[in-house]
C-alpha angles and dihedrals in degrees: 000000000000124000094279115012120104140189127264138193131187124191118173141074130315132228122236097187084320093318114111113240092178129025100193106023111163122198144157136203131170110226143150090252146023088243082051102048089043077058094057098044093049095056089045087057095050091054100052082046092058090241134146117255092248089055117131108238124136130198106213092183127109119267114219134195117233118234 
């Protein structure tokens, strides 16, 4: 990996405007920062869910580094 960028996994649900769409969605990203990385997620998400890149979803879960 390149000097600075870190690992990140999210497990938990995802946000459809505040509905839940998935209760248990798992994904992982590599990224310079955690908003980054939430970024990321969120975009992998939209995609799986067969959304355009400005859809409003939100993971409220928490983002955690892999060691």
């Amino acid at each position: 990996m390149q000097d600075g960028w870190q690992k990140y996994s999210y497990e938990g649900p995802v946000l459809y405007f505040d509905r839940a769409v998935i209760d248990r969605w798992k994904g992982e990203t590599i990224a310079p920062s955690e908003k980054k990385a939430r970024s990321n997620l969120a975009y992998q998400a939209k995609k799986q869910l067969n959304l355009i890149a400005s859809s409003n979803i939100k993971l409220p879960g928490t983002i955690r580094p892999v060691i």
